[in-house]
N, C-alpha and C positions, 0 to 999 in steps of 0.2 A: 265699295261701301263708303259711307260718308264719314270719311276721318277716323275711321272705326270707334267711333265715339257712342253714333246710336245705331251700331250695327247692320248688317246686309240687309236686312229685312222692314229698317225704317227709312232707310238711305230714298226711296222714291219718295216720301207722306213729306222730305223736307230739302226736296229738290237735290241729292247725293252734293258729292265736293264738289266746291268753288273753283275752286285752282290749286296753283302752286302751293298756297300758304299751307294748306293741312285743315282748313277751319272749314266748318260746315257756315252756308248762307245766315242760317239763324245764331250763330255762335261768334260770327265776327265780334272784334271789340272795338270801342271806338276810336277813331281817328288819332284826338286829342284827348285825355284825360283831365289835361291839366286847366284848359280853358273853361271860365265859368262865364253861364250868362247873365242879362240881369235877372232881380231877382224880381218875381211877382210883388207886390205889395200890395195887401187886403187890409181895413179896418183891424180884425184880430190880431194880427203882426203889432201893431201900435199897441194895443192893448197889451197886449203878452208881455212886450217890454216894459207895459209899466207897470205891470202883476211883478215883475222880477225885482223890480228896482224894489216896489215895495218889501217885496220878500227879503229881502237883502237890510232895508230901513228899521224893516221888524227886528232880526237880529242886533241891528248894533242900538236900536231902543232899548231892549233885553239888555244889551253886556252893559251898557250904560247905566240902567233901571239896578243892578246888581252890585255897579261900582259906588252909586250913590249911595244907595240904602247900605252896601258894607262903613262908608267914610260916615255917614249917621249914627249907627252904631258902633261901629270898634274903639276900644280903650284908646288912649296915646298914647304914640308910639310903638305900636302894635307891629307885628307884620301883616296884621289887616287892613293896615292905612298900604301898605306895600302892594298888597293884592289890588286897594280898590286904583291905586295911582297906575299900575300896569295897565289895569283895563278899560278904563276911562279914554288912554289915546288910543287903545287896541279902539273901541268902539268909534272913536271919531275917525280913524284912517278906513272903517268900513263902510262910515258914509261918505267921505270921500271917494271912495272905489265906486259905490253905489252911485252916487250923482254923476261923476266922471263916466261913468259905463253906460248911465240912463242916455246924456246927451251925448254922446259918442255915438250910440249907437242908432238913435232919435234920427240923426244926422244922415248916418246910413242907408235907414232905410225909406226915409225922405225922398235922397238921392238917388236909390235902386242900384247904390254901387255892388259891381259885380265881384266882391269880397266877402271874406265872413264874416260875420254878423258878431260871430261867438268872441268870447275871452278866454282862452287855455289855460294861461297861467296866473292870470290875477286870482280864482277861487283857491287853488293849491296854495297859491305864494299866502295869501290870507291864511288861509287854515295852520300852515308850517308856522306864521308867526307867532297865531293863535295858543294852539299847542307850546311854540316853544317860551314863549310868555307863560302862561299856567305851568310849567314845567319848571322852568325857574322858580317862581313863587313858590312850586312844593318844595324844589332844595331849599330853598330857607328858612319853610316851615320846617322841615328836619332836621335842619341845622339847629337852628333855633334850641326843639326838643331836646337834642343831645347834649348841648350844652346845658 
C-alpha cells in the first residue's frame, strides 16, 4: 500500500511508495522550508502598499482630528486637555510608523528582496500603546470623579 495513507486500492492511481521514507510520491515535503525566493513584483503590489500607508494616515488623521477639536473645546485644566495631549503624540508616532513602514517597504519591493514584506509587531505594539494610553486617561477620569 502506499504509506497506508490512501490505502491498498489507491496505492497504483499514485504510483504506491517511494522508498524508505514512508511518504507517498505526491506527499513528499519540500527540501527546504526555510528558503524564500524572490518575490514577483506586479503594479498592484505598489499600490497595495500605498492603500495601507493610507489606511494607516487615515487613522492617525482621526486620533489627531479628535485630539484637536477635544483641546478646542475642553474647560481649563480639564482632564480633557489630559486626554487631547495623550493622543496628539499617540497620532503623530502612527504616522511615523506609517511613512517608516510605507518607504521600508517601497524599498523592498523595488528590490524584490527575498524577505517579508509584512510588520508583525509594529500593528500590535501600536494598538498595546493605544489602548494603554486611553486606559490611563480613563483612571484619571475616575480618579478625578471619586474625588
Amino acid at each position: 500500500s502506499c504509506c497506508g495513507v490512501c490505502g491498498p486500492f489507491l496505492a497504483p492511481c499514485f504510483g504506491g511508495d517511494d522508498g524508505d521514507d514512508g511518504l507517498c510520491s505526491w506527499a513528499d515535503a519540500p527540501t527546504n522550508m526555510k528558503k524564500m525566493s524572490a518575490q514577483k513584483v506586479e503594479p498592484k503590489i505598489f499600490f497595495a502598499n500605498e492603500r495601507t500607508f493610507l489606511s494607516w494616515l487615515n487613522m492617525a488623521v482621526f486620533m489627531s482630528s479628535m485630539a484637536i477639536a477635544v483641546m478646542a473645546f475642553a474647560s481649563n485644566g480639564g482632564t480633557s486637555l489630559v486626554f487631547a495631549f495623550v493622543l496628539m503624540p499617540m497620532s503623530l508616532l502612527f504616522i511615523g510608523y506609517a511613512l517608516n513602514t510605507f518607504l521600508a517597504r517601497g524599498k523592498k519591493i523595488s528590490a524584490r528582496d527575498a524577505e517579508r514584506w509584512d510588520d508583525p509587531y509594529g500593528p500590535p505594539l501600536l494598538a498595546a500603546l493605544l489602548a494603554l494610553a486611553l486606559f490611563a486617561i480613563f483612571v484619571v477620569k475616575v480618579v478625578q470623579i471619586a474625588l
